[in-house]
C-alpha positions as CSV (number, residue, x, y, z in Angstrom):
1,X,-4.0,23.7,-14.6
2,X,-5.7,23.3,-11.3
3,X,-6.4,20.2,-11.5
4,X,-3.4,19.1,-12.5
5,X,-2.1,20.3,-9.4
6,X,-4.2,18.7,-7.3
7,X,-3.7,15.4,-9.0
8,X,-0.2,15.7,-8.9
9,X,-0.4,16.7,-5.3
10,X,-2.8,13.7,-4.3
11,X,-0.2,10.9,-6.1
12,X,2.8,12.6,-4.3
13,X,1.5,12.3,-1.0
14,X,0.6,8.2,-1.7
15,X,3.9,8.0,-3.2
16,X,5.4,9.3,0.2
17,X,3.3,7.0,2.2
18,X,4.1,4.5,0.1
19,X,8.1,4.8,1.1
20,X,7.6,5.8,4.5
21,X,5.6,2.4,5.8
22,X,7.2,-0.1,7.2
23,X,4.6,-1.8,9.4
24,X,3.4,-4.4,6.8
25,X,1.8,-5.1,3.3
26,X,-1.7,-4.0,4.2
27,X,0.0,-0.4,4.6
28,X,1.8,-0.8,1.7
29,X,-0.3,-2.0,-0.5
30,X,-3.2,0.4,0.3
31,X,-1.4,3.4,0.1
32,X,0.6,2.4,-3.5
33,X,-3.2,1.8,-4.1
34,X,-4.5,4.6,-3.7
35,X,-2.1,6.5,-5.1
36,X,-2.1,4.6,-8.2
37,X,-6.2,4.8,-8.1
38,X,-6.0,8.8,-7.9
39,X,-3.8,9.0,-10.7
40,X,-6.1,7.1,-12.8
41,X,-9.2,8.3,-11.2
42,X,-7.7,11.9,-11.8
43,X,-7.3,10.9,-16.1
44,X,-10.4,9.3,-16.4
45,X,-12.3,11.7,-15.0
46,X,-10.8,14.5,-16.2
47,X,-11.5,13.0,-19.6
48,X,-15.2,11.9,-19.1
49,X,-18.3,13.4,-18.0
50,X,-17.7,17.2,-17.3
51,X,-14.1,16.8,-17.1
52,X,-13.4,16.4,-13.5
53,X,-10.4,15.6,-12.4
54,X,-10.3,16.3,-8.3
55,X,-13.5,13.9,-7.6
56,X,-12.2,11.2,-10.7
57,X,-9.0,11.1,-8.1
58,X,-11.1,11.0,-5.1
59,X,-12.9,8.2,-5.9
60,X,-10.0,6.5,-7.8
61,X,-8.1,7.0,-4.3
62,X,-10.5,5.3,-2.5
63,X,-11.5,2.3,-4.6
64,X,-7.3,1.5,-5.2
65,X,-6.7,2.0,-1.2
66,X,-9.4,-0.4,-0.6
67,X,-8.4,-2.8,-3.3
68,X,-4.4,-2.7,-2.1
69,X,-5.3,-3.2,1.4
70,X,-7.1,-6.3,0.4
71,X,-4.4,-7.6,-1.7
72,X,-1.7,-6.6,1.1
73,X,-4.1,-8.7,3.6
74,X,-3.8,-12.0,1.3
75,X,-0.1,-11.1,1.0
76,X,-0.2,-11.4,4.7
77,X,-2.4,-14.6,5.2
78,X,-0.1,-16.2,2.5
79,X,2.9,-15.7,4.3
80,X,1.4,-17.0,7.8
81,X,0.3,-19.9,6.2
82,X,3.6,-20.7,4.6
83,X,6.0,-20.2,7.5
84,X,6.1,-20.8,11.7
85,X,6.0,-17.8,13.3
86,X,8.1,-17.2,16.4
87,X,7.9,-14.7,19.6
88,X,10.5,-12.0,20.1
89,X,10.6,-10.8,23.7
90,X,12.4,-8.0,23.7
91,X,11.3,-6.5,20.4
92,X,7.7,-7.6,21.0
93,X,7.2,-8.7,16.9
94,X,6.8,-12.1,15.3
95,X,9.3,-13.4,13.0
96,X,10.0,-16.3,10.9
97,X,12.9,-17.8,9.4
98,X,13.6,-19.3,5.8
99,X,15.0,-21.8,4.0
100,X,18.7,-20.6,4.4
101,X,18.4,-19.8,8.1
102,X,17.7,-15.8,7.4
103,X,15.3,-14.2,9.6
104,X,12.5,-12.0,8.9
105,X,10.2,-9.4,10.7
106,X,6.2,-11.0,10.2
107,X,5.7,-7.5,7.5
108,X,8.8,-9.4,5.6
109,X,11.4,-7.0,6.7
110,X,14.8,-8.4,7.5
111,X,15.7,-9.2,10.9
112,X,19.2,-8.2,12.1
């Protein structure tokens, strides 16, 4: 049962970093990693070895941060690559604009 705790309580704090970021798919992508890692990390190694399920999330935490961040990074290069970014003064953030004429933060968040 305690380990089940502290797996629960590892995914539910990456689940809350997961809604509380808004500065950009690195962020985003690492934390939904690692929370997803420690969840799996947290089954297999409560199910292999000696059965346990704290360090199984602790390493699953860390490989699926470090993998997310990656893939948050390429999210980010793709994006740069595929549209011009532009300046804002006064809100000191890039943005770009699409195909419609919308306008969006550089992280991909809407622009009002």
């Amino acid at each position: 049962m305690k380990n089940f705790k502290t797996t629960a309580a590892i995914a539910a704090m990456g689940l809350l970093a997961v809604g509380c970021t808004q500065t950009g798919n690195i962020e985003r992508n690492a934390a939904g990693g690692a929370a997803a890692g420690a969840l799996v990390g947290a089954i297999i190694g409560n199910n292999v070895g000696d059965g346990d399920a704290e360090t199984g999330a602790a390493i699953g935490a860390v490989v699926g941060g470090a993998a997310g961040a990656q893939r948050g990074r390429e999210m980010d290069q793709r994006q740069q690559g595929q549209q011009q970014l532009y300046f804002d003064q006064r809100a000191q953030r890039y943005y770009y604009v699409d195909q419609y004429g919308n306008t969006y933060w550089q992280n991909g968040e809407r622009r009002s």
